[in-house]
TORBA-6339 format. One line per 3 residues: number of its first residue (from 0); for each residue z, x, y of C-alpha. Coordinates in steps of 0.2 Angstrom, whole numbers. Layout:
BEGIN
NUM) Z:X:Y ~ ...
//
This chain:
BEGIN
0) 0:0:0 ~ 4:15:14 ~ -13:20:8
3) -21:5:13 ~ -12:3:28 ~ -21:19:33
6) -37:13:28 ~ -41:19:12 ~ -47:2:7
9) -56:10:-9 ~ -41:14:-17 ~ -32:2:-31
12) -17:1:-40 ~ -17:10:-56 ~ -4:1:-70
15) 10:12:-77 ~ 16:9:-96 ~ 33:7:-88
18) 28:-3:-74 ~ 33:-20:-80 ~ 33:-31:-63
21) 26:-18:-52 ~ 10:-19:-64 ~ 6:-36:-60
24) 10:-36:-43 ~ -2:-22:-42 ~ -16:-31:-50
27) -12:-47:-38 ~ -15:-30:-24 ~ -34:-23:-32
30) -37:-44:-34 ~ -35:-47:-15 ~ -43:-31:-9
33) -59:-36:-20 ~ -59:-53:-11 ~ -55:-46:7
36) -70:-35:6 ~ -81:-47:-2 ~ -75:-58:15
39) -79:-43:26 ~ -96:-39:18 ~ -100:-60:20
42) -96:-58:37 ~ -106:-44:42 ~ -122:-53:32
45) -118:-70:43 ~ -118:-59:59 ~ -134:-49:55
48) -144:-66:52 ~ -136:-76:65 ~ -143:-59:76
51) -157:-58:68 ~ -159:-79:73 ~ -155:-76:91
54) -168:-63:90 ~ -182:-75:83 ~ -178:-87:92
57) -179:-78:110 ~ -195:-71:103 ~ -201:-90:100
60) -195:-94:117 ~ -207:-79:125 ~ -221:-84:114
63) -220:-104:120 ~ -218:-99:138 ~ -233:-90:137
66) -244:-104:134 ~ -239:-113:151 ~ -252:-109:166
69) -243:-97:177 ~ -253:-101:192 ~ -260:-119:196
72) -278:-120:200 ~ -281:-129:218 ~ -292:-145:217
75) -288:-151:234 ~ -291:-168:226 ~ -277:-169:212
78) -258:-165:216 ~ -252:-158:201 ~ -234:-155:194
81) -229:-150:175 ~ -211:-154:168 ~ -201:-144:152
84) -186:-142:145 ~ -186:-133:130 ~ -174:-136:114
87) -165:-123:106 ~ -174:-124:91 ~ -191:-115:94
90) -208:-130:92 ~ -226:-128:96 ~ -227:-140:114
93) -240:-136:129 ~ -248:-142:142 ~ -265:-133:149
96) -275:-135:164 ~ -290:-124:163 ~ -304:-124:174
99) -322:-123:172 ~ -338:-114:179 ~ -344:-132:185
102) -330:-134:196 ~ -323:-147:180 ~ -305:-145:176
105) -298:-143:156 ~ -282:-155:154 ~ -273:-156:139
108) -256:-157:132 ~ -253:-154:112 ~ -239:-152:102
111) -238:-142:84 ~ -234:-155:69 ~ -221:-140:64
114) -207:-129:73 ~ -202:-111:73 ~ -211:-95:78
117) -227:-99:66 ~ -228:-119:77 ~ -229:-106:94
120) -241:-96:86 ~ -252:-111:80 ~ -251:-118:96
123) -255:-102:107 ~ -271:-98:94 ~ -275:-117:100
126) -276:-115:117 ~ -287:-100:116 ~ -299:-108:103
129) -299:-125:116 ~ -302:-113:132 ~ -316:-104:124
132) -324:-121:115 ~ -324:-124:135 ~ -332:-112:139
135) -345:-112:129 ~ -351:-130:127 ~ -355:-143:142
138) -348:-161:136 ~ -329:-165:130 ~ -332:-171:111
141) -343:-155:108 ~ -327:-145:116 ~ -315:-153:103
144) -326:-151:88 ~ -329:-134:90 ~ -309:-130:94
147) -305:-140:80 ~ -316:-133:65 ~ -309:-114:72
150) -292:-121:68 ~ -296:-127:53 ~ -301:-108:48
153) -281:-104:53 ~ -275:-120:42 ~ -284:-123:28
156) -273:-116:17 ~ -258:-124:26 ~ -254:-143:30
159) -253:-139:48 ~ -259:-150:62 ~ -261:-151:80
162) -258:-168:91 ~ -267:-167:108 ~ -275:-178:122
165) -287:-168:128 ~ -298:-172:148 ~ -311:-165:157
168) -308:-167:176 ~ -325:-170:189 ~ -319:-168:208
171) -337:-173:211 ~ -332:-190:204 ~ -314:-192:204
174) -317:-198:186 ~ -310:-189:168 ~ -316:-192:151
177) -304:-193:137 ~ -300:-191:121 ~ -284:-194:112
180) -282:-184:94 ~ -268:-195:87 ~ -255:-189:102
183) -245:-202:112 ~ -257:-209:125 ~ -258:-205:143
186) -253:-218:156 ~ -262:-222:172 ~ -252:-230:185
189) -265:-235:196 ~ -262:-237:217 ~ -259:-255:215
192) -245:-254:202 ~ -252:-258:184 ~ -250:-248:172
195) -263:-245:157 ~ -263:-233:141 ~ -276:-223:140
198) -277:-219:121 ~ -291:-215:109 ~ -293:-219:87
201) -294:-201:85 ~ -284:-192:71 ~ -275:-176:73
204) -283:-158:73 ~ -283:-146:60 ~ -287:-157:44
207) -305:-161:43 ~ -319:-160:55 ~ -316:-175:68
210) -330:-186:79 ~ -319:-187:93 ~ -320:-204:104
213) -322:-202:123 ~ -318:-213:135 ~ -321:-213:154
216) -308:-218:167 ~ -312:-216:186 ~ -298:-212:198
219) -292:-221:216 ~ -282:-213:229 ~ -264:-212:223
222) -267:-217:206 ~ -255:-206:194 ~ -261:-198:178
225) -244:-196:166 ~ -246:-185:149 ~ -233:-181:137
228) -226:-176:122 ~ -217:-187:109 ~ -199:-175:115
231) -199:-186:129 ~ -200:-204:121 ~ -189:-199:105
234) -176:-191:115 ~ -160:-200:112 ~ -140:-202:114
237) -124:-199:104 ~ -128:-217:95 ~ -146:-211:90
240) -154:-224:101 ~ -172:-219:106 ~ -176:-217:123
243) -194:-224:117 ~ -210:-230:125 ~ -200:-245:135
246) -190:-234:146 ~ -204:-224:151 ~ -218:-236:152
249) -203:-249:163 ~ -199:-231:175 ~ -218:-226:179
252) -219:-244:183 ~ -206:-246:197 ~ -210:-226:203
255) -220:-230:218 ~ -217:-211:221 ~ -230:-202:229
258) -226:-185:225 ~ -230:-178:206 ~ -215:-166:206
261) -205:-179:212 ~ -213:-191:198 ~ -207:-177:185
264) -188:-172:192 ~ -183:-189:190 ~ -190:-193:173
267) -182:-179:168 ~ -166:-185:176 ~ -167:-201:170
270) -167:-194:152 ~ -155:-183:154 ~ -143:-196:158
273) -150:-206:144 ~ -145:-193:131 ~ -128:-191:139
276) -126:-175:132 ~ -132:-178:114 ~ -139:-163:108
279) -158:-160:112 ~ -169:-161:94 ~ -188:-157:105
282) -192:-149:118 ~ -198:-161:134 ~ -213:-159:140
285) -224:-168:153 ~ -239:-164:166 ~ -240:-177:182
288) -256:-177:189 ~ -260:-190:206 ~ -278:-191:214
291) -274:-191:231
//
């Protein structure tokens, strides 16, 4: 025991053929030293994978801020404002505004049917593969065909899928043509206060080769473009009651706000309160777009 106590952990109690009591008090002693350093060695492997956790996950952090736009572009026409709030767990969510040669603007938001580093990954090849599909070909359902079959090279050995609405913006017209690839549908709130859904029958990306279904939609003065991902409408509170497609469709119908950052900071608040502290299972995130 003084050696022990002087950190010789390694030794143990050796029995004596006249050691009667002292013997099996000194195999209780070798019994709880093998227990306390089987403890100590569990221990240290919990604290190296909890690290090596944190350290994933900040990775996955990095990686899924990347895919956000760092600057805006300016169309003088469109006041644009994006909202996120990540989860602690890592998940594949973006939003991208991508401009084109022809002076058309690239909107989309998508969101990675899987979490962890390999969603953020997924989703970041996505939004290359969607940019240069934009690039490269003049009309919105050729764009999405061609991003999708480069994603199905990535997943065809996987079950992994993509959810997006995917636009492309003419300032010439104020107008945007649509498509949504089985994502939660935009909203327009037009100027004079309805609000309509602007969805599409398409099926999710990544799976088989899609005929995507475009839609046209013109755009008035003040009328607000809302997009988002499903962390917004399944956000909920301590009793597990969904925030859900009500709530959000009843707050863009009474925000007569005319500012699209405004339009996004009390969403976001509105949410927040909702939750009420219950723990955050997505990440939140949401563009405003209003045609002035």
């Amino acid at each position: 025991m003084q050696r022990i106590a002087e950190g010789a952990t390694h030794v143990r109690f050796k029995p004596d053929p006249m050691g009667f009591e002292i013997n099996a008090i000194g195999e209780q002693l070798n019994q709880m030293l093998d227990a306390l350093i089987a403890h100590q060695q569990e221990a240290e492997k919990e604290r190296i994978a909890r690290e090596r956790l944190a350290q994933e996950l900040k990775i996955g952090h990095e990686i899924q801020a990347s895919m956000f736009p760092i600057h805006f572009p300016k169309y003088p026409t469109l006041d644009i404002a994006p909202g996120y709030l990540p989860a602690r767990e890592v998940s594949g969510d973006f939003y991208d505004l991508f401009p084109l040669d022809d002076s058309r603007l690239l909107i989309a938001i998508a969101d990675a049917a899987d979490k962890g580093i390999s969603a953020c990954l997924y989703s970041l090849s996505f939004r290359s593969m969607l940019r240069t599909a934009a690039a490269t070909n003049g009309d919105l359902a050729s764009i999405v065909k061609t991003a999708n079959t480069l994603l199905m090279c990535d997943t065809a050995e996987s079950s992994f899928f993509i959810t997006a609405w995917i636009a492309l913006y003419d300032p010439k017209t104020k107008s945007v043509q649509y498509c949504s690839q089985g994502h939660p549908p935009a909203y327009l709130r037009t100027a004079g206060g309805s609000l309509e859904p602007l969805s599409t029958s398409g099926m999710a990306l990544g799976i088989e080769e899609v005929e995507p279904e475009i839609q046209l939609r013109a755009l008035q003065e003040n009328d607000l473009l809302f997009l988002y991902t499903d962390g917004v409408i399944e956000a909920h509170d301590s009793d597990r009651q969904l925030f859900g497609k009500a709530r959000l469709e009843e707050y863009l119908e009474r925000s007569k706000i005319a500012s699209s950052q405004k339009v996004v900071d009390q969403l976001m608040e509105e949410v927040h309160l909702f939750c009420n502290g219950a723990p955050q299972a997505d990440d939140l995130t949401l563009l405003s777009i209003i045609q002035k």
